[in-house]
C-alpha positions in Angstrom: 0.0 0.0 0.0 2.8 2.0 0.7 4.7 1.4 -2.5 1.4 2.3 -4.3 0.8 5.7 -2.5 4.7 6.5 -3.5 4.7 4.6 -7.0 1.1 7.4 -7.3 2.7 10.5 -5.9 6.1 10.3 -8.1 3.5 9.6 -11.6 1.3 12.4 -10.6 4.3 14.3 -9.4 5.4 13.7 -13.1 2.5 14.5 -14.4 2.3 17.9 -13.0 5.9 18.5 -14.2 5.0 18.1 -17.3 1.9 20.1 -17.6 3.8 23.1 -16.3 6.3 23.1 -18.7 4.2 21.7 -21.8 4.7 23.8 -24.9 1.8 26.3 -24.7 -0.4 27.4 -27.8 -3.0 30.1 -28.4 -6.5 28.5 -29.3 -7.4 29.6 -33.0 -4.0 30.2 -34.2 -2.6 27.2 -36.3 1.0 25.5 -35.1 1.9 24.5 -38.7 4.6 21.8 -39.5 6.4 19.8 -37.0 4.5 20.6 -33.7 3.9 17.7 -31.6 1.6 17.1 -28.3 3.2 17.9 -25.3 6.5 18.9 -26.6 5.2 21.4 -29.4 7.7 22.4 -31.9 11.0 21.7 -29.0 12.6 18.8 -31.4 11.9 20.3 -34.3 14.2 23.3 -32.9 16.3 21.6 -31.1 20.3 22.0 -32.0 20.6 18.4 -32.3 18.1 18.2 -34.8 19.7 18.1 -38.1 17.3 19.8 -40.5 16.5 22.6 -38.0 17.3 25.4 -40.6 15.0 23.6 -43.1 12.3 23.3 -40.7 12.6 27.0 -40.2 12.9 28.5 -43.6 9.4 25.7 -44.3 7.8 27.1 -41.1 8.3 30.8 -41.9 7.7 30.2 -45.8 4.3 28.8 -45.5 3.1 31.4 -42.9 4.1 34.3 -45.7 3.0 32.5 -48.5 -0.4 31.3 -46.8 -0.5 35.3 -44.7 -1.5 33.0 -41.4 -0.3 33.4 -38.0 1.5 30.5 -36.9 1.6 29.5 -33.3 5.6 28.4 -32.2 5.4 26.5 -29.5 8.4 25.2 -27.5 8.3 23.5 -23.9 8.7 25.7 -20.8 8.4 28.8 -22.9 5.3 31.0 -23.0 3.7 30.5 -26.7 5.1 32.6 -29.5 3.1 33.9 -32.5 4.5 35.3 -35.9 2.7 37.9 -37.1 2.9 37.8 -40.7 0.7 41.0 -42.3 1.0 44.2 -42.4 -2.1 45.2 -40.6 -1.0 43.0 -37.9 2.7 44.4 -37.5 1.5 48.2 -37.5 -1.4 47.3 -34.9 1.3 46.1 -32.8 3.8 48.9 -33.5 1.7 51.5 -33.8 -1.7 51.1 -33.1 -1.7 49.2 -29.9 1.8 50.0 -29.5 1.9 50.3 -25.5 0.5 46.7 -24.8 4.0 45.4 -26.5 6.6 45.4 -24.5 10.2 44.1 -25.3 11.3 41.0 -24.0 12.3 42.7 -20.4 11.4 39.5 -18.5 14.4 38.0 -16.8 13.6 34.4 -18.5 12.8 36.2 -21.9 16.2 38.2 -22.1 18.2 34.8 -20.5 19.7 34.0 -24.2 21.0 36.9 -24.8 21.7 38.3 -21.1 25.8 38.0 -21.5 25.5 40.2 -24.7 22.9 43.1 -25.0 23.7 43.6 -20.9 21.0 46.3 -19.9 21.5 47.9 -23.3 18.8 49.6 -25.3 17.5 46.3 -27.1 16.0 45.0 -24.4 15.1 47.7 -21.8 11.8 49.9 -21.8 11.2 52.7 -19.8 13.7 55.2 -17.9 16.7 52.5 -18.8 15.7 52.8 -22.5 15.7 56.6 -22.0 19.1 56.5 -20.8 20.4 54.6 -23.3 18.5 56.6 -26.1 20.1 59.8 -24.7 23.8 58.2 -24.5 23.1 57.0 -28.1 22.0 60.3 -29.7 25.5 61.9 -28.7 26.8 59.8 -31.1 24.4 61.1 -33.9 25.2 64.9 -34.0 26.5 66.3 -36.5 30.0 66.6 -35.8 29.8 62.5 -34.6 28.1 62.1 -37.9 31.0 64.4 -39.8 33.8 62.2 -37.6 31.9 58.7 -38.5 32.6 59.5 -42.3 35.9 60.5 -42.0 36.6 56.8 -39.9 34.0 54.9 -42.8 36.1 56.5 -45.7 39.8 55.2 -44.2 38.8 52.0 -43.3 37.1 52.2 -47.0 39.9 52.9 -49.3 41.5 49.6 -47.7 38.3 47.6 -48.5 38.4 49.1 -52.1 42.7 48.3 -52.6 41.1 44.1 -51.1 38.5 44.2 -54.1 41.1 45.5 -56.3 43.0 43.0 -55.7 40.7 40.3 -55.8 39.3 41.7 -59.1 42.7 41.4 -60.6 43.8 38.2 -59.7 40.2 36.8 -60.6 40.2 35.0 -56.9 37.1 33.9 -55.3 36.0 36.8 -52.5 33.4 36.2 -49.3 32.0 39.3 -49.9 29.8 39.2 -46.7 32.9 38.3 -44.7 34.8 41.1 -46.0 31.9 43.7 -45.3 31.7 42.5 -41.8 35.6 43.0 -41.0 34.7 46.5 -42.5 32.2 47.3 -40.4 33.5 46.2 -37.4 36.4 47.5 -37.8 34.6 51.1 -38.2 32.3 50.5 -35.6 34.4 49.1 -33.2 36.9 52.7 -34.1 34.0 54.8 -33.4 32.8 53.2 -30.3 36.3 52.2 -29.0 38.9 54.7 -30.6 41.1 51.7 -31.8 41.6 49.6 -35.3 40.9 46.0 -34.1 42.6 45.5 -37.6 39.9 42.9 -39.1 40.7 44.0 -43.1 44.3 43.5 -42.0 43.8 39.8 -42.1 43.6 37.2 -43.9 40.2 35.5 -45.2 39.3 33.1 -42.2 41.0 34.7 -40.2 39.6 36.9 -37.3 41.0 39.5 -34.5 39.9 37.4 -30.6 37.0 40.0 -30.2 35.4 40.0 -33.8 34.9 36.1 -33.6 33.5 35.7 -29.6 31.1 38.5 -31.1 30.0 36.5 -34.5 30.0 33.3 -32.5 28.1 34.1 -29.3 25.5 35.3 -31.4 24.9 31.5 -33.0 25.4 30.5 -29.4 22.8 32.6 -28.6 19.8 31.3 -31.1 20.7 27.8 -29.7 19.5 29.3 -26.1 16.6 30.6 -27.3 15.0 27.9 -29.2 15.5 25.6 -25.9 13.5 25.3 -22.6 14.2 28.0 -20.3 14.8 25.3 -17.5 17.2 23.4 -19.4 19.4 26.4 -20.1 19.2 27.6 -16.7 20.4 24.1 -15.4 23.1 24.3 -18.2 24.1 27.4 -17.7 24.4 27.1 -13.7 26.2 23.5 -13.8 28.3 24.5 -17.4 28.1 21.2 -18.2 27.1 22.0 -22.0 29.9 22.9 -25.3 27.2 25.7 -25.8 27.3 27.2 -22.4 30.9 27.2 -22.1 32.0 28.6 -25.4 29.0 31.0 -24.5 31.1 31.4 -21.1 34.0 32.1 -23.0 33.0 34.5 -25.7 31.4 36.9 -22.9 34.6 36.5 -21.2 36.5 38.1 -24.3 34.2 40.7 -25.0 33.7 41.9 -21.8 37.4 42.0 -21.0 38.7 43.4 -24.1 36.1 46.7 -23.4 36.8 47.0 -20.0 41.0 47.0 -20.7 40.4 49.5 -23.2 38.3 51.3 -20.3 40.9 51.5 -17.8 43.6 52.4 -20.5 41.3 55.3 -21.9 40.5 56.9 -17.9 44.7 56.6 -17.2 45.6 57.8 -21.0 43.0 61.3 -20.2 44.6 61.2 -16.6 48.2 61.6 -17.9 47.1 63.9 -20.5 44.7 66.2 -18.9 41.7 65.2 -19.9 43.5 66.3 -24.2 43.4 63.8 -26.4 44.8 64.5 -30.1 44.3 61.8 -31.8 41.1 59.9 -33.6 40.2 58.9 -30.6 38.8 62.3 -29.3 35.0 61.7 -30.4 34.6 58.1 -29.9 31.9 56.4 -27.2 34.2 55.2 -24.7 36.2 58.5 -24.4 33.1 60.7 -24.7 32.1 58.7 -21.2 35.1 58.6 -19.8 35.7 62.6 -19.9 32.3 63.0 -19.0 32.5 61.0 -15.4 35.7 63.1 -14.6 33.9 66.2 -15.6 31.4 65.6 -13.1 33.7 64.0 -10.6 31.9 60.9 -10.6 32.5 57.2 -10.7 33.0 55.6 -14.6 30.0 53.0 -14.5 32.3 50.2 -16.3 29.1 48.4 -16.9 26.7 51.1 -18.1 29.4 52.2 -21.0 30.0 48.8 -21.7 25.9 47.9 -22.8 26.0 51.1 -24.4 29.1 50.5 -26.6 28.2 46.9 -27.0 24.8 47.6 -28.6 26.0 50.2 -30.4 28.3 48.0 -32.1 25.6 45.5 -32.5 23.4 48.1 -33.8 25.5 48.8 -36.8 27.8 46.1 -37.8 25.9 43.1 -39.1 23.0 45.7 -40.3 25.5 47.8 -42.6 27.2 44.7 -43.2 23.9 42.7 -44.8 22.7 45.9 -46.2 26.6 46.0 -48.0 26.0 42.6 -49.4 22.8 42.6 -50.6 23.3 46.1 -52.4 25.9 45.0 -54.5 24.3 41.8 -55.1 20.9 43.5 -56.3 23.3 45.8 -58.3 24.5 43.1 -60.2 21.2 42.0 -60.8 20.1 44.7 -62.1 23.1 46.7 -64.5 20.7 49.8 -65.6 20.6 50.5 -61.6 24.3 50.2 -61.1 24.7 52.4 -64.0 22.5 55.2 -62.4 24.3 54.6 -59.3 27.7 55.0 -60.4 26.5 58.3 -62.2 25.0 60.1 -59.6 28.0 59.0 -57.1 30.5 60.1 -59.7 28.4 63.2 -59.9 28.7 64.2 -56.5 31.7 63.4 -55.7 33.0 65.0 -58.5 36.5 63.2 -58.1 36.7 63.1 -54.0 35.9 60.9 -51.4 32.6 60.7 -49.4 31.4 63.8 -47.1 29.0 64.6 -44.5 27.5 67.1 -47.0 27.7 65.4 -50.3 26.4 61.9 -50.0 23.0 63.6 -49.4 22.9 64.5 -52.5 23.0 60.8 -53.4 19.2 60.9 -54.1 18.5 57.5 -56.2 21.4 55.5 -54.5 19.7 56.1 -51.0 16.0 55.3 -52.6 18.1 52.2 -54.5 19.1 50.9 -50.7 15.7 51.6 -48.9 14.7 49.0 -51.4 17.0 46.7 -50.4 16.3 46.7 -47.2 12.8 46.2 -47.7 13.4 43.1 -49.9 16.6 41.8 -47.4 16.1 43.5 -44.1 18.9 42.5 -42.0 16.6 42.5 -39.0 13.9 40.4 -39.9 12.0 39.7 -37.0 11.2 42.1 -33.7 10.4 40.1 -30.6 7.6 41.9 -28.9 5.4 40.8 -25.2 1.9 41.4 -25.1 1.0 42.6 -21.6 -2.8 42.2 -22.0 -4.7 40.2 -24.3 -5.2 41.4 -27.7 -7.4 41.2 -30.6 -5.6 41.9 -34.0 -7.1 43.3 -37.3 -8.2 40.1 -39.3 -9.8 39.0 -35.4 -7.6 37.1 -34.5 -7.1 36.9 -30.5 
């Protein structure tokens, strides 16, 4: 009788497990291919599963092709719709905008935690006004005027690489090479130093350029699994993925906060005069600031702030890049219109604050792009309330 009362608390005990971390769905909403009972779409998604990027680009396909919202559902997770329609993304964004929240929970910003920090991705309120603030300092003008100046050096290197590749007839990652462009600038005007990424050769990258490509894979593993597991796996670090992801924050983190402590000595010694490239970039424009007002550096605060600045910019520009050229080679009456009006304005120099706005057609040319290949193409959004969209569904 005994054994049965135990045998009966440990199966309803399981039982009860189970239900409270079942995948969840919405009634009404379809789950689409691949979702099981119980477990939803958690196999399908899982790492281990070999055809997960198929299942994706399938699951995402047929929701745009059939303009339904699809229900993702993976265990211990609260469900996840895709919006898929216009109507439904601007009621959201717009419309209803204040019932969407970011993903501010602690267990919705646990994949990412070791790399957006507290930065203005995933904060709302007073935190994401702070950030906004620290961010618009470096959209002034004269941040803007410095920001060409750092874009058009680390440029005429990129052009002499495609030169060169274009002479020899060699086979050129084009992505690759607009990524070590942009990090390289970005990391310049958020850091005030060359990490040297266009300086080296193809498959080859500078310590802090590959823990930042590869934490962000790491990361997309975390956040198609159950938030339980990756709490146990991130406490116990008894996973490859939690360790490399372990790792990679170490180097990112460490590499900012060296430069940190070099840049407060550095104004120290000099008086607060710096007369180099360095004098308008994030991390010295924080640094000055705190010993203007006698206070404390935040090493943490600048940190998020020059982090998602960086991520902000460098894979965006860098997609955008690739995809430009691509569609330019696509279509040659474009590029021909392009080259044109650059050459017009130009008229035999390099790029300027002042006269790439005149670039009317080539900026119209890359809106399109974007539209066609946005580099950021989803936004992860909380609904605090329930909601009822356009086409009724709830």
């Amino acid at each position: 009788e005994v054994v049965g009362l135990v045998l009966g608390g440990i199966v309803a005990l399981f039982f009860l497990v189970v239900y409270n971390i079942r995948a969840r769905t919405i009634s009404g909403i379809p789950t689409g291919k691949g979702y099981l009972p119980v477990i939803g779409h958690t196999i399908a998604l899982s790492s281990i599963f070999e055809k997960k990027k198929e299942f994706l680009e399938h699951f995402l396909s047929e929701a745009l092709e059939k303009k339904t919202h699809y229900s993702l559902s993976i265990m211990n997770q609260d469900p996840n719709v895709l919006i898929v329609t216009e109507d439904a993304a601007k009621h959201i964004l717009e419309d209803n905008f204040d019932n969407y929240v970011k993903i501010s929970k602690a267990d919705d910003r646990l994949a990412g935690a070791e790399f957006f920090g507290d930065g203005i991705f995933l904060v709302d309120g007073k935190q994401w006004s702070f950030h906004r603030k620290a961010a618009s300092y470096m959209f002034s003008t004269n941040s803007m005027r410095d920001m060409v100046n750092v874009f058009n050096e680390h440029g005429e290197h990129l052009l002499s690489l495609l030169e060169g590749f274009a002479k020899s007839g060699g086979v050129v990652d084009i992505q690759d090479l607009f990524q070590r462009f942009t990090m390289d600038s970005f990391c310049q005007i958020a850091f005030g130093v060359d990490f040297g990424s266009l300086h080296k050769p193809q498959g080859v990258k500078p310590e802090f350029a590959q823990a930042f490509d590869y934490i962000q894979d790491l990361i997309s593993r975390r956040d198609l699994s159950p938030i339980t597991y990756v709490k146990i796996m991130k406490f116990l670090q008894i996973s490859k993925t939690e360790r490399d992801m372990t790792r990679c924050a170490k180097v990112l983190d460490d590499t900012i906060y060296k430069l940190m402590m070099e840049r407060e000595k550095e104004l120290s010694q000099r008086n607060d005069q710096l007369d180099d490239k360095r004098t308008h970039d994030l991390l010295t424009h924080f640094v000055r600031m705190s010993r203007e007002r006698n206070e404390k550096l935040d090493a943490r605060v600048v940190r998020d702030v020059a982090m998602n600045f960086i991520i902000a910019g460098r894979d965006t520009t860098a997609c955008l890049l690739s995809w430009t050229f691509y569609e330019l080679h696509r279509h040659p009456e474009m590029e021909k219109r392009v080259v044109e009006e650059i050459t017009a304005a130009l008229q035999g120099g390099g790029p300027t604050y002042d006269n790439v706005k005149e670039l009317h057609f080539t900026e119209r040319f890359m809106l399109e792009v974007l539209r066609l290949h946005p580099p950021v193409p989803f936004d992860l959004k909380r609904s605090l309330e329930d909601d009822i969209l356009p086409d009724g569904t709830k």
